[in-house]
C-alpha positions in Angstrom: -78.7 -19.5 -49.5 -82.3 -20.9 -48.4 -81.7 -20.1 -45.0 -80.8 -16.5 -45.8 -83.6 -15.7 -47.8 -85.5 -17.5 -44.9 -84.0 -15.4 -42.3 -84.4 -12.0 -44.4 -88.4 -13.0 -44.6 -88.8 -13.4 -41.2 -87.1 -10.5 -39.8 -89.2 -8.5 -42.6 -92.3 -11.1 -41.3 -91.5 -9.4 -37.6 -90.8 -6.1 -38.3 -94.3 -5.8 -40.1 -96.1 -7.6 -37.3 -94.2 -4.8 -34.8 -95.1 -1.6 -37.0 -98.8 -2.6 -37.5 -99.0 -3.4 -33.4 -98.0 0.4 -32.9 -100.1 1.9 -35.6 -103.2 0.1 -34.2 -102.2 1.3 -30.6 -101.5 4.8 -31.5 -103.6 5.4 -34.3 -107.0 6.1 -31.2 -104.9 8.4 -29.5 -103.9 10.4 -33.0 -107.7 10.3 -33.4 -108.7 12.1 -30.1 -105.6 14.4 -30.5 -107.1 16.0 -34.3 -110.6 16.2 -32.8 -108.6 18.2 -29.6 -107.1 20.5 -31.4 -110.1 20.8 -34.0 -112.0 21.7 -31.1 -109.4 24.1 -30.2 -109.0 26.0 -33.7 -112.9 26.4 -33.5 -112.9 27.7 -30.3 -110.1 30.1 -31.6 -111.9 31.1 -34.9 -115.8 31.9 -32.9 -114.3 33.3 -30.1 -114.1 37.3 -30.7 -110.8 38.1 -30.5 -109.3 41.8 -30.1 -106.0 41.6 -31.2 -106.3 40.0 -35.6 -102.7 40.1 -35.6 -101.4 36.8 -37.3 -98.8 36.3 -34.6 -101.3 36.3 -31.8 -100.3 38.4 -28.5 -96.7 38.5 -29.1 
């Protein structure tokens, strides 16, 4: 029974270590892609459109 709850701790132990390695890899690149398309809906809102329909030029 020791060796399960062992084994159960561990693979949780790795599993943590794995998910926290990916956040802190993607998390920059989730940062630059907000402030990209922030940039973007600015750019959309001050630029003078023509057409105020809400479903663009379609």
């Amino acid at each position: 029974m020791f060796w399960k709850i062992l084994g159960v701790v561990v693979l949780v132990w790795i599993a943590f270590a794995i998910l926290g390695a990916l956040i802190k890899a993607l998390f920059p690149i989730l940062i630059v892609t907000g402030l990209i398309f922030g940039l973007y809906l600015v750019y959309k809102a001050v630029s003078g459109s023509k057409n105020k329909s809400p479903l663009g030029k379609y």
